[in-house]
C-alpha positions as CSV (number, residue, x, y, z in Angstrom):
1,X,-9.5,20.5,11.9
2,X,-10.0,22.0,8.5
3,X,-12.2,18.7,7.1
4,X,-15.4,17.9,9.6
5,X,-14.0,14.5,11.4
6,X,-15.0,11.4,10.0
7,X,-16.6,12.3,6.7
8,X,-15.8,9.2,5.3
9,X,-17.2,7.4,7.8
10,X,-20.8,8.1,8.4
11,X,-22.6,5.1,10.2
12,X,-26.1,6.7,10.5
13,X,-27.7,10.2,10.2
14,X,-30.9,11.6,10.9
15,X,-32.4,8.4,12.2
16,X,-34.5,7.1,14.8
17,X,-33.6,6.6,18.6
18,X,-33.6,2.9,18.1
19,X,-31.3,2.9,15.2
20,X,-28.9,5.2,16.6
21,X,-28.2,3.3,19.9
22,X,-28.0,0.2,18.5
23,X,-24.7,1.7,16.1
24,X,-23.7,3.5,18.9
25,X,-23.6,0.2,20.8
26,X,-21.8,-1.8,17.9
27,X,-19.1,1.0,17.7
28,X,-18.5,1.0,21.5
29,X,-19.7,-1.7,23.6
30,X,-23.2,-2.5,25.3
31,X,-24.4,0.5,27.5
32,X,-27.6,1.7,28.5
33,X,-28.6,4.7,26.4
34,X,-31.4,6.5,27.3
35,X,-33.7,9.1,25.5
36,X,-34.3,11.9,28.2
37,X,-37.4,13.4,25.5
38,X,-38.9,10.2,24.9
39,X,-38.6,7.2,22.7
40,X,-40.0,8.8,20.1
41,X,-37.4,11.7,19.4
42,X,-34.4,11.8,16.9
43,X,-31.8,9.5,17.4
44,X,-28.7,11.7,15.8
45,X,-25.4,11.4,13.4
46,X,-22.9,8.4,14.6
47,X,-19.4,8.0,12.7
48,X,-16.9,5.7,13.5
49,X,-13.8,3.6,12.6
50,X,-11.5,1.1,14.1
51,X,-7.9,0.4,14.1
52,X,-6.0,-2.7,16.1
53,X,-6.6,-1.4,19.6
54,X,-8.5,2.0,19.1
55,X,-12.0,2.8,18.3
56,X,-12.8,6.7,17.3
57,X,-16.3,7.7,17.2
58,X,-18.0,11.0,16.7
59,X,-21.4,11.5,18.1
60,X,-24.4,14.3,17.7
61,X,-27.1,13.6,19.8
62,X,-30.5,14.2,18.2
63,X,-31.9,14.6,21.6
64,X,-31.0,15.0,25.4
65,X,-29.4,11.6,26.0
66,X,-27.8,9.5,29.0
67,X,-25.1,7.0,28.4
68,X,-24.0,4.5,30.7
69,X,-21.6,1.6,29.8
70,X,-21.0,1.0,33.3
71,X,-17.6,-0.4,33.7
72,X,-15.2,-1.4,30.8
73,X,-12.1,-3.2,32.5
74,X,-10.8,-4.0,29.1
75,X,-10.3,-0.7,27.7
76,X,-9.3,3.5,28.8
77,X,-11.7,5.7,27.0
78,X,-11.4,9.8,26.0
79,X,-14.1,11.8,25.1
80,X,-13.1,15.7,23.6
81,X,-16.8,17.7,23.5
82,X,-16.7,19.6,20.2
83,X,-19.4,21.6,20.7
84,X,-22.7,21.9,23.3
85,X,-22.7,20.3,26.8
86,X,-22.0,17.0,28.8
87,X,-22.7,16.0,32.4
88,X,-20.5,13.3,33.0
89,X,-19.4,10.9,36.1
90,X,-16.8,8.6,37.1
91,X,-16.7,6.9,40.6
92,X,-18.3,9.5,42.8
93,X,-17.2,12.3,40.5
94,X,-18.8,14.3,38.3
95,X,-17.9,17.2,36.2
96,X,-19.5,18.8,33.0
97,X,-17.6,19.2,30.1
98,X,-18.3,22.0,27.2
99,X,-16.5,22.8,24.1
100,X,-12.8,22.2,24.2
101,X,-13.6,20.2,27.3
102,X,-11.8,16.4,27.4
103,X,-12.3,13.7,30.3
104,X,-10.4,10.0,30.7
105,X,-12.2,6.8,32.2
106,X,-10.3,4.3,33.8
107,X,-11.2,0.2,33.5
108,X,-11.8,0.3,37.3
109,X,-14.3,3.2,37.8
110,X,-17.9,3.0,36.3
111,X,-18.3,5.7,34.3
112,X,-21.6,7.5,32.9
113,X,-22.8,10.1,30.7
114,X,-25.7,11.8,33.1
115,X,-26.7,14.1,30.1
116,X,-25.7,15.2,27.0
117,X,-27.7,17.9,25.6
118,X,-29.7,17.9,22.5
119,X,-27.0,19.1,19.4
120,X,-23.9,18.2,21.7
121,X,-21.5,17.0,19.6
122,X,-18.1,15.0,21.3
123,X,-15.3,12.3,19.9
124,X,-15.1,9.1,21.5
125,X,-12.0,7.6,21.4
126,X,-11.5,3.9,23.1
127,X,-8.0,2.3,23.7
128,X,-7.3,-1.3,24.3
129,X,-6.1,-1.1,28.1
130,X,-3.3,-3.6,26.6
131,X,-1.9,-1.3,24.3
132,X,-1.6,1.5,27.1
133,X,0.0,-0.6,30.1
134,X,2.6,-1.4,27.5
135,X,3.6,1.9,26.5
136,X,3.4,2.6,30.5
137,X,5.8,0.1,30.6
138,X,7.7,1.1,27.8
139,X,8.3,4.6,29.1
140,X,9.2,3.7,32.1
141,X,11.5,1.2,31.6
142,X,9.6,-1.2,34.0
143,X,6.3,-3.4,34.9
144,X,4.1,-1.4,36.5
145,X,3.1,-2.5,39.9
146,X,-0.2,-0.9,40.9
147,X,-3.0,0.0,37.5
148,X,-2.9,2.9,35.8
149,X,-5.4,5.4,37.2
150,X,-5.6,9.0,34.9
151,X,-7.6,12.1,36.5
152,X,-10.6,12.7,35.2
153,X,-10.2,15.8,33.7
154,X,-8.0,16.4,31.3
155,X,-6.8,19.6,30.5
156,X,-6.3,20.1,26.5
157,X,-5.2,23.9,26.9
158,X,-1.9,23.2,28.2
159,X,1.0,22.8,25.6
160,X,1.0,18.9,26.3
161,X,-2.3,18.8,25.7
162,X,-2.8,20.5,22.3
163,X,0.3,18.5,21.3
164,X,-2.1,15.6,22.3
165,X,-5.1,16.7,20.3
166,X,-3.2,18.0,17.3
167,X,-2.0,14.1,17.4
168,X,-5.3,12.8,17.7
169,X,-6.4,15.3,14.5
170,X,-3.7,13.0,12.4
171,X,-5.2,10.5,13.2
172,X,-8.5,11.2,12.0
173,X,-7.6,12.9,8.9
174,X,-5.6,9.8,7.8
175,X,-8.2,7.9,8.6
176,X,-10.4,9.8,6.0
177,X,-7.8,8.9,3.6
178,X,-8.9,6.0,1.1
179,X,-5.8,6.0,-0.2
180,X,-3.8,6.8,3.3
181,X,-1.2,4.5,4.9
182,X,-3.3,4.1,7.3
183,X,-4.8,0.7,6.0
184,X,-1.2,-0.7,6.3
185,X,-0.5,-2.8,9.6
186,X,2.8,-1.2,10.5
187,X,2.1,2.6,10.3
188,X,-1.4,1.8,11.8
189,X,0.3,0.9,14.8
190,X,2.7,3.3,15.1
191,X,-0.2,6.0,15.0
192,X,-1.6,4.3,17.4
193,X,1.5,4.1,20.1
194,X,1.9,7.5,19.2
195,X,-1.3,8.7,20.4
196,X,-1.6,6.4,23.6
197,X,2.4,7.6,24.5
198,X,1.5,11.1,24.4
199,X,-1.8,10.6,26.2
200,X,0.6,9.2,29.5
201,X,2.7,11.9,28.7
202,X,0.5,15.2,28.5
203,X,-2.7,14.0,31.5
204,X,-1.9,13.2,35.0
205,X,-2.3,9.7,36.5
206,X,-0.5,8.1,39.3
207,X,2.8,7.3,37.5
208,X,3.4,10.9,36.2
209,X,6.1,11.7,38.9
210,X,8.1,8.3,38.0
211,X,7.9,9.3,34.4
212,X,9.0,12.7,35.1
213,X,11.6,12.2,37.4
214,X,15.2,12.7,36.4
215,X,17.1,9.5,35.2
216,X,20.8,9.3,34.9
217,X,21.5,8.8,30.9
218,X,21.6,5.0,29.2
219,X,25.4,3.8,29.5
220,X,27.2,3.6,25.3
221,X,26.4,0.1,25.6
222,X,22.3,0.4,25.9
223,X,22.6,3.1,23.6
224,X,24.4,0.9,21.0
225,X,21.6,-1.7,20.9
226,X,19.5,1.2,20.2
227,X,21.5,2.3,17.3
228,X,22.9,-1.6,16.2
229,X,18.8,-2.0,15.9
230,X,18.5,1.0,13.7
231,X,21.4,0.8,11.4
232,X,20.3,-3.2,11.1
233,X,16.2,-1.8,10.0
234,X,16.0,1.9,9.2
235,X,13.1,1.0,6.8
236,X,10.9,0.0,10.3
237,X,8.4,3.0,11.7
238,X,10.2,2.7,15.1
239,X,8.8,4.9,17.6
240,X,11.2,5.8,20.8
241,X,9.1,3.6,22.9
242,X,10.3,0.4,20.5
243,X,13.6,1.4,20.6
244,X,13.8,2.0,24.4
245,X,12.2,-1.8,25.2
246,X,14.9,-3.2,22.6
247,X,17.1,-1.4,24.7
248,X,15.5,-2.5,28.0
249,X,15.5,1.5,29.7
250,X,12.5,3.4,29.8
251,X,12.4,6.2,26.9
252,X,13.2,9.1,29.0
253,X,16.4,7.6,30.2
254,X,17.1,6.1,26.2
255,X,16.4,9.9,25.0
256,X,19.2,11.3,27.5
257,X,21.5,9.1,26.6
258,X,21.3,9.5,22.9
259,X,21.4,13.4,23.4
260,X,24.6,12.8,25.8
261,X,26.5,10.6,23.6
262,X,25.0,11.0,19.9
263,X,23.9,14.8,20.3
264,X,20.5,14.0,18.8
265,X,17.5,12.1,19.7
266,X,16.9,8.5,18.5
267,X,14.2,9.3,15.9
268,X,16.6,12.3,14.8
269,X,19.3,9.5,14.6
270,X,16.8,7.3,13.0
271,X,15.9,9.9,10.4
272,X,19.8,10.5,9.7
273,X,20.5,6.7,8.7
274,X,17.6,6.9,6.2
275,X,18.8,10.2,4.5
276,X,22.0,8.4,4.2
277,X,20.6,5.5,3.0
278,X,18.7,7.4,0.6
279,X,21.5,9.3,-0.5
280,X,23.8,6.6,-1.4
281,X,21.1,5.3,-3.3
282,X,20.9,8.4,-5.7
283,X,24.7,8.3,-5.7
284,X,24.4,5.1,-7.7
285,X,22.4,6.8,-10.2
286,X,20.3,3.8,-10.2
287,X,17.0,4.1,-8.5
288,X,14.5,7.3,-8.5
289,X,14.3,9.7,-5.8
290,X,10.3,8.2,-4.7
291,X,11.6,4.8,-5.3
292,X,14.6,5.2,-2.9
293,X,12.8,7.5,-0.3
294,X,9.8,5.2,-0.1
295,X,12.6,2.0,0.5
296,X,13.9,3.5,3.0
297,X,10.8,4.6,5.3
298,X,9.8,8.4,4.0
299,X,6.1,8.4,3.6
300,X,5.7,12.3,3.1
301,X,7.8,13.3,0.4
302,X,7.9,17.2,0.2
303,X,8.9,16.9,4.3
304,X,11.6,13.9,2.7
305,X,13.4,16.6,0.6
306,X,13.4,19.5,2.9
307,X,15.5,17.0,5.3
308,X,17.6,15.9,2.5
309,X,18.2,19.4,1.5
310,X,19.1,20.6,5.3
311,X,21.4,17.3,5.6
312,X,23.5,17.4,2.0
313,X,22.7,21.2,1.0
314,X,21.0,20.0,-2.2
315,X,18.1,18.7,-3.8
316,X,17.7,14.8,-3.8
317,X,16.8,14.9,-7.7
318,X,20.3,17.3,-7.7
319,X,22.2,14.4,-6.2
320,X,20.3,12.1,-8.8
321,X,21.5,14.3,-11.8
322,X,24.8,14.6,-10.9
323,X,25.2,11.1,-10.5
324,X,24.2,10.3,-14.4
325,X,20.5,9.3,-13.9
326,X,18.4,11.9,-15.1
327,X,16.8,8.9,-17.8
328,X,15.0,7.5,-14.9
329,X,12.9,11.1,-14.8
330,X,12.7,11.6,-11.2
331,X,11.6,14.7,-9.8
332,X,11.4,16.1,-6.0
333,X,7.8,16.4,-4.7
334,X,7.8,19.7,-3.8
């Protein structure tokens, strides 16, 4: 990331042992943390912030340090190393994780942090098991019958998984946003589905083959509820996995049959109806380009008029000229 994660969200720094684990613990949940130099020692740097369902935390430990929560059945947690060294275990296995290192914990293994070295530096990033067994169930178009269970370690050098940490960096740089979207409900959650969908999506667990098994495409019919839903609120941060469970398929079956019948995927399709929306908007003359773009869903508006420009071969403040409102004194965000 180009900021250092979290600056805006510093809950201690340079303090004592005492001080440290007792943040750490508020962040997190209770665990046993341990000072492997003595009581005495540094403590470290702890940031953190919440949304609905996920907790991000970025820890330097002061000094060598064990950390063990023991089990958390209420919650899947990640932990990306950013720099140094952690020994880490879960069940009976163990691994340890350096920079550019990542490893999920499951609710029904204990897991423990044997050692992490004085300087080591690592995000914490704790999930509501809730949200995840719904987006499970979202993408595959079913209940799930036995629990989740990831592997342990989690590869980020693979294309899903850099798609999975680049998602994870949005995240974090909205949240050092004051004046982000992020504080808003809707788009808080969205971020959130968005990170927990590609987490099921880019590490292994025991449902990886049923999610990447061929499907036969949605019939029209399940791909018009998809589409009735959008056309009725193109305004709403869908993401596919919303769409799919209004549709009742999972979203790889939802995705085939929009490509099969539309030619597009639904959030291409969703994106369309709101540059059409938008567009008869400016047609009136009667609303401003931020005005209209905002109405419609479009939170980033430089991306906003590149799409309008690919979709009508013009500028949206163009369409807004030629339709007699120049007064209002709209301009594109470039």
């Amino acid at each position: 990331m180009g900021r250092f994660p979290l600056a805006s969200h510093v809950l201690c720094r340079d303090s004592g042992f005492e001080d440290f684990r007792e943040r750490l613990n508020d962040l997190f949940y209770p665990a046993e943390v341990t000072p492997l130099s003595g009581p005495e020692g540094p403590g470290g740097e702890l940031r953190g912030t919440r949304t609905e369902h996920i907790t991000v935390g970025l820890m330097t430990f002061g000094q060598r340090t064990r950390v063990d929560p023991g089990r958390t059945p209420s919650h899947y947690h990640v932990n990306v190393v950013l720099r140094g060294a952690i020994e880490a275990a879960t069940g009976r296995q163990e691994m340890v994780a350096t920079a550019g290192d990542a490893m999920v914990f499951t609710p029904s293994q204990q897991h423990r942090l044997l050692s992490c070295d004085q300087g080591e530096q690592h995000l914490g990033i704790k999930i509501d098991r809730s949200l995840v067994e719904a987006e499970l169930e979202a993408l595959l178009g079913r209940t799930p019958q036995a629990p989740l269970e990831f592997a342990f370690d989690f590869d980020l050098t693979t294309a899903t998984g850099r798609s999975w940490r680049s998602t994870l960096d949005l995240l974090l740089a909205e949240s050092d946003r004051t004046d982000g979207l992020i504080g808003r409900l809707p788009v808080q959650r969205h971020f959130e589905r968005l990170l927990v969908s590609s987490l099921l999506l880019a590490q292994t667990h025991n449902y990886t083959e049923a999610l990447l098994r061929p499907q036969p495409p949605a019939y029209p019919r399940t791909v018009r509820k998809a589409v009735d839903l959008i056309e009725a609120h193109p305004e709403t941060p869908f993401t596919v996995g919303d769409l799919a469970r209004a549709a009742g398929v999972s979203v790889r079956r939802l995705q085939e049959g929009f490509r099969e019948h539309l030619g597009v995927t639904p959030l291409t399709y969703l994106r369309n109806v709101r540059l059409d929306r938008v567009h008869a908007d400016l047609l009136t003359g009667a609303t401003g380009v931020t005005e209209s773009a905002g109405r419609w869903g479009f939170t980033h508006l430089s991306r906003f008029s590149a799409a309008y420009r690919r979709r009508f071969g013009a500028a949206p403040s163009e369409t807004l000229a030629e339709a007699g409102g120049r007064d209002l004194g709209e301009r594109t965000p470039t």
